[in-house]
C-alpha positions in Angstrom: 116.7 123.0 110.9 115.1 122.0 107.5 115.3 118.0 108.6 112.4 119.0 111.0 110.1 120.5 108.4 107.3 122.7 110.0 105.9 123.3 113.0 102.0 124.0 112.4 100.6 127.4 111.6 97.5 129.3 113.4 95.8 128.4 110.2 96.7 124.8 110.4 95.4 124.5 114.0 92.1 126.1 112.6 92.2 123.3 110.2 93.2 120.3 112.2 90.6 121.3 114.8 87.2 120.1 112.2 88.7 116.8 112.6 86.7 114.2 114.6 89.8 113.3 115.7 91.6 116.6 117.3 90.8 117.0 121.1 92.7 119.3 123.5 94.8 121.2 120.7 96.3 117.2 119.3 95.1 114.4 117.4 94.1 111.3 119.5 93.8 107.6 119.0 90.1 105.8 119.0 91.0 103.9 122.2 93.0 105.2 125.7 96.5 105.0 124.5 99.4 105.5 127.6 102.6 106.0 126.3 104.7 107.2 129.2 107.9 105.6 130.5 109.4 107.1 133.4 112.8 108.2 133.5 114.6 105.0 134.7 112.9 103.0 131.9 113.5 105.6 129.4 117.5 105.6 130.4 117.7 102.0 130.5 116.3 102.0 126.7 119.0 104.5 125.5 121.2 101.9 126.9 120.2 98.9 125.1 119.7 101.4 122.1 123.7 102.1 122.4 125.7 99.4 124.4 123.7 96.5 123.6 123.8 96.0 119.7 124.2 92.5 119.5 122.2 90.0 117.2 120.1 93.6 116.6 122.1 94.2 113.1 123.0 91.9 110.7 126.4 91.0 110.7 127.0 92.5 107.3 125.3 95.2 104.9 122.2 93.7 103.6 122.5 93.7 99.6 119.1 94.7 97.7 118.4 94.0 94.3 118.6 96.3 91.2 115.1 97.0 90.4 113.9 95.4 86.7 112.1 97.7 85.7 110.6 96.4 82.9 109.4 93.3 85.0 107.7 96.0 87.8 105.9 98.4 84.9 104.5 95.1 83.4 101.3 95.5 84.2 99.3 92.0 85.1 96.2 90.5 87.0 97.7 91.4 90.4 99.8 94.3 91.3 103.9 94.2 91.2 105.7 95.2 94.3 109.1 95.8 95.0 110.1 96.2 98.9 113.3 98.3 99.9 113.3 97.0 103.9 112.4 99.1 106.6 108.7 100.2 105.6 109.5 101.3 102.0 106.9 99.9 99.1 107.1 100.4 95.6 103.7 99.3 94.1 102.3 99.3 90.5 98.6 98.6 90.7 96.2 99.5 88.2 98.3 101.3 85.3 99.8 103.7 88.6 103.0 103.8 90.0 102.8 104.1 93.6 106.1 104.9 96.5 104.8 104.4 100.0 106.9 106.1 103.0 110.2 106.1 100.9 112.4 106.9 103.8 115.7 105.3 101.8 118.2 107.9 104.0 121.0 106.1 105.8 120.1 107.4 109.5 116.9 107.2 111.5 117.7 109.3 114.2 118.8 112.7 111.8 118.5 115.3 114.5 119.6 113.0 117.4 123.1 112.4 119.5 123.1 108.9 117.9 122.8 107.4 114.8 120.1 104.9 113.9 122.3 104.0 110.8 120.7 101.5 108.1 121.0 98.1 107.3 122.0 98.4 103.8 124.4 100.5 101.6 124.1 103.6 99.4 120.3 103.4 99.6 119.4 106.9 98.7 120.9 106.0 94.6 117.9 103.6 94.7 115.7 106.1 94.1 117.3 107.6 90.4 116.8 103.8 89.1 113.0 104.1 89.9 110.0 104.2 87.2 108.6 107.6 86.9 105.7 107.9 89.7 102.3 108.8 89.9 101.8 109.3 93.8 103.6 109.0 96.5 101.6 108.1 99.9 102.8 109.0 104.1 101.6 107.1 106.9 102.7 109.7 109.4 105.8 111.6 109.6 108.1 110.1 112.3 111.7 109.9 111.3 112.2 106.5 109.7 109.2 107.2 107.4 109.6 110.5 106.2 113.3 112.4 105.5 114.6 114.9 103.8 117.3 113.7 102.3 115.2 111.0 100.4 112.4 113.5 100.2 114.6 115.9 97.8 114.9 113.2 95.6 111.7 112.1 95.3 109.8 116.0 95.0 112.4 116.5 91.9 110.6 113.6 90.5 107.0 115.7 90.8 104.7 112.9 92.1 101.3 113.5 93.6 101.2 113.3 97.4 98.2 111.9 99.7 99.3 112.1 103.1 98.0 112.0 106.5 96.2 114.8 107.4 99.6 117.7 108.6 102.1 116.3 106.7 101.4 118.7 103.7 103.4 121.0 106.1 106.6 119.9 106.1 106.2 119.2 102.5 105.3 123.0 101.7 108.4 124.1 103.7 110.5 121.6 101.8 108.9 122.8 98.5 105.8 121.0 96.9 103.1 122.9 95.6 99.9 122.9 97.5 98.6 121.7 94.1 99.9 118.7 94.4 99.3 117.7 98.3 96.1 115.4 99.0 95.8 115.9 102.8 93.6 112.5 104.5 91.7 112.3 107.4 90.5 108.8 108.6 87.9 107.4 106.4 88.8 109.9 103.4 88.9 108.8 100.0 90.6 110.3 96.5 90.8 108.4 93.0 94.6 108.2 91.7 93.8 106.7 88.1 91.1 103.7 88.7 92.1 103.1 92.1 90.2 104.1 95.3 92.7 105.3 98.3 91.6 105.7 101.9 92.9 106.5 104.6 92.5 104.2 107.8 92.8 104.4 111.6 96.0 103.5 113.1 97.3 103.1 117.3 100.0 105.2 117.0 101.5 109.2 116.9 103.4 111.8 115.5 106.1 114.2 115.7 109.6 115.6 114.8 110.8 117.8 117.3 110.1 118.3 121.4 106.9 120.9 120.2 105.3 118.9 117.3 104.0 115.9 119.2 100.8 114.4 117.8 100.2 117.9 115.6 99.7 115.8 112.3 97.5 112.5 111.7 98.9 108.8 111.5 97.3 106.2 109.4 97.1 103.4 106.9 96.2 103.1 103.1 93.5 100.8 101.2 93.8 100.4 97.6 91.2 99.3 96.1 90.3 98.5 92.1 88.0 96.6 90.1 90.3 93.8 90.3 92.1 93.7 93.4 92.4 95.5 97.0 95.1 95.5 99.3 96.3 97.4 102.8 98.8 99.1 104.1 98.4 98.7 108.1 101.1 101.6 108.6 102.5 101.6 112.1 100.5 101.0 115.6 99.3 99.2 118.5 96.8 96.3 118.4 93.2 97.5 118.6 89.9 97.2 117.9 90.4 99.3 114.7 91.5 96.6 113.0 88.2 94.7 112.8 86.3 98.1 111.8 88.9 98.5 108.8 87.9 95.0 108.0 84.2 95.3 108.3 84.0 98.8 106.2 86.7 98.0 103.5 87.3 94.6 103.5 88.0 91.7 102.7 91.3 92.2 101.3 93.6 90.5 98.6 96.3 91.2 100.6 97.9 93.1 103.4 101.1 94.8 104.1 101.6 94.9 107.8 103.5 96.7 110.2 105.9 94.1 112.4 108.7 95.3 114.1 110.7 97.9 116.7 108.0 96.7 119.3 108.9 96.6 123.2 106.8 95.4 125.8 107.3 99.4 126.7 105.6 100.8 124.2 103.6 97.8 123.5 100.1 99.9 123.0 101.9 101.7 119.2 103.7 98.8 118.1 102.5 95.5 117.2 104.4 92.8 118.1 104.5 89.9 115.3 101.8 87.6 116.9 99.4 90.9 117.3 100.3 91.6 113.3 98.8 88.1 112.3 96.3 88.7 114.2 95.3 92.7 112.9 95.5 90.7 109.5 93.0 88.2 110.3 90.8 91.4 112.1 91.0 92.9 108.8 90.4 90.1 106.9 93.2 90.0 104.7 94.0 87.0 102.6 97.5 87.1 102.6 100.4 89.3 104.4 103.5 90.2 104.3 105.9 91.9 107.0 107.3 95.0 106.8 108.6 97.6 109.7 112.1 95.2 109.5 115.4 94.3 108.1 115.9 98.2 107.7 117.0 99.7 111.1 117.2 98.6 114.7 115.0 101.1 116.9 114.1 98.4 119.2 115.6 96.2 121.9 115.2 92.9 119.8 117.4 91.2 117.8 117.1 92.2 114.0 115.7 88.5 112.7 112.9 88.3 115.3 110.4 89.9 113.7 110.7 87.9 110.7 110.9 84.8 112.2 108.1 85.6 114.7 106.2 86.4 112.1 106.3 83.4 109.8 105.7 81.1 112.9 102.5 83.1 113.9 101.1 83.0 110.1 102.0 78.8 110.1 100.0 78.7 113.0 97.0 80.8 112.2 97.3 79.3 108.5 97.6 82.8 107.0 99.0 82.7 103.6 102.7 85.3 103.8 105.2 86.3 101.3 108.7 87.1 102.7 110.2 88.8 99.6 114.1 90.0 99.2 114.8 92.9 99.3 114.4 95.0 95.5 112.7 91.8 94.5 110.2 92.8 92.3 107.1 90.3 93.4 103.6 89.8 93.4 101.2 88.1 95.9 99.3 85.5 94.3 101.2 82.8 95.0 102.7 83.3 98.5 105.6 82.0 99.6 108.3 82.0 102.7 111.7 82.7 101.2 113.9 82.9 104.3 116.4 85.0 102.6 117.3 86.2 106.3 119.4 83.1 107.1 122.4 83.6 105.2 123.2 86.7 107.8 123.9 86.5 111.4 
């Protein structure tokens, strides 16, 4: 099945196994990470997944805006963003355009009995009205960040790709040169243009199919210039890694952070909104924004919690947010909490 992409190679092995962070024949987290849910949880979950919809979608398609793309490429003292729900970023820092985990496909859950379908319409045409791109950048490769369907799209548009270290992969057997594939490890840095990109830890893991499981790296980005530096957390559990990304690369401008799908079940690679304030604060970002929401519902909560979680957390804490609309085209340096949310159910 092409959706799945590649299992890894001999080779690959070879290569994954120089990584500080490979033991037993898989990549690990820094800290004892227990993600096992025995059966009658596990069933109870693909009930509430199924039966139990309510307040977990909107109550109709969420609308996102056309991008102006004149607006995005104009290129000012602090980068333009443009957020798409779910954990897709469009980012123009630096005289680069920059597409972060542009999963824009209609169905989480491609290769399962049940469809994760999206908040939002026709979401895959968003991606012909974009400006050409200079990179395009993977946390990890779990469904809802990385599919083929959006994938085709975006390889005919011959981007660079830096990518957690495995992806490269799935995006050899879906087509892209080797030439073009910038495989990170933790702590690894490339220069896209006059920008700095490293990779950074993450509390999370991998995988496409029953064989693949924790066989490529998970991570988040720093972006750093002469003028500005911001994060992406990318998905995980609340851990001390937050304060070492802090300590070695911060402080930050701002911080795009992962808050969202979370369950007190698989609490340790999820953080819930009060834990994303917090990794924010660890990090020692200036201001945040939530992402990891208002694009599918893989969790038992309703849809708005996360949001509204979030922008209680940050009142209290006194953490500057933004809470854009979706396809706005926004920057960060004058935060504000548009609660765009409350004209759905």
């Amino acid at each position: 099945m092409k959706q799945f992409g590649s299992n890894p190679s001999e080779d690959d092995l070879k290569r994954y196994a120089q990584s500080p962070q490979w033991k037993d024949g898989r990549f690990c987290n820094l800290e004892k990470t227990d993600m096992s849910i025995n059966p009658l949880t596990g069933l109870t979950l693909l009930y509430q997944q199924v039966f139990q919809a309510r307040e977990r979608r909107p109550d109709k398609p969420l609308p996102i805006l056309p991008i102006k793309v004149d607006e995005f490429m104009a290129d000012g003292p602090t980068a333009n963003m443009v957020w798409y729900g779910h954990s897709v970023l469009l980012m123009r820092m630096a005289g680069q355009t920059i597409l972060i985990d542009p999963m824009l496909g209609e169905d989480a859950s491609p290769i399962a009995p049940f469809k994760t379908s999206r908040f939002s319409e026709n979401t895959l045409d968003l991606i012909d009205h974009l400006p050409p791109l200079d990179a395009v950048v993977l946390t990890h490769d779990h469904y809802d960040h990385l599919d083929l369907d959006s994938m085709k799209k975006v390889i005919a548009r011959s981007p660079r790709f830096f990518v957690s270290l495995g992806i490269g992969r799935h995006l050899k057997a879906w087509g892209v040169p080797d030439k073009d594939i910038h495989e990170f490890d933790w702590w690894d840095t490339a220069e896209l243009g006059d920008i700095t990109i490293t990779s950074t830890p993450t509390r999370h893991f991998s995988g496409r199919g029953l064989r693949d499981r924790a066989k490529s790296l998970w991570g988040g980005w720093a972006f750093r210039s002469d003028d500005e530096h911001i994060w992406f957390s990318g998905d995980g559990g609340y851990g001390n890694h937050f304060q070492e990304v802090g300590g070695r690369l911060g402080p930050f401008d701002f911080a795009i952070m992962e808050c969202g799908q979370y369950s007190e079940h698989w609490e340790p690679v999820h953080l819930f909104p009060e834990q994303s304030i917090q990794a924010a604060k660890d990090a020692q970002a200036q201001s945040a924004m939530p992402v990891h929401w208002g694009g599918f519902s893989l969790a038992p909560h309703p849809w708005k919690d996360p949001i509204e979680r979030f922008v209680a957390a940050a009142e209290k804490a006194d953490l500057p947010i933004i809470t854009p609309t979706l396809g706005e085209v926004f920057t960060y340096d004058s935060p504000k909490v548009n609660r765009w949310w409350e004209a759905f159910k």
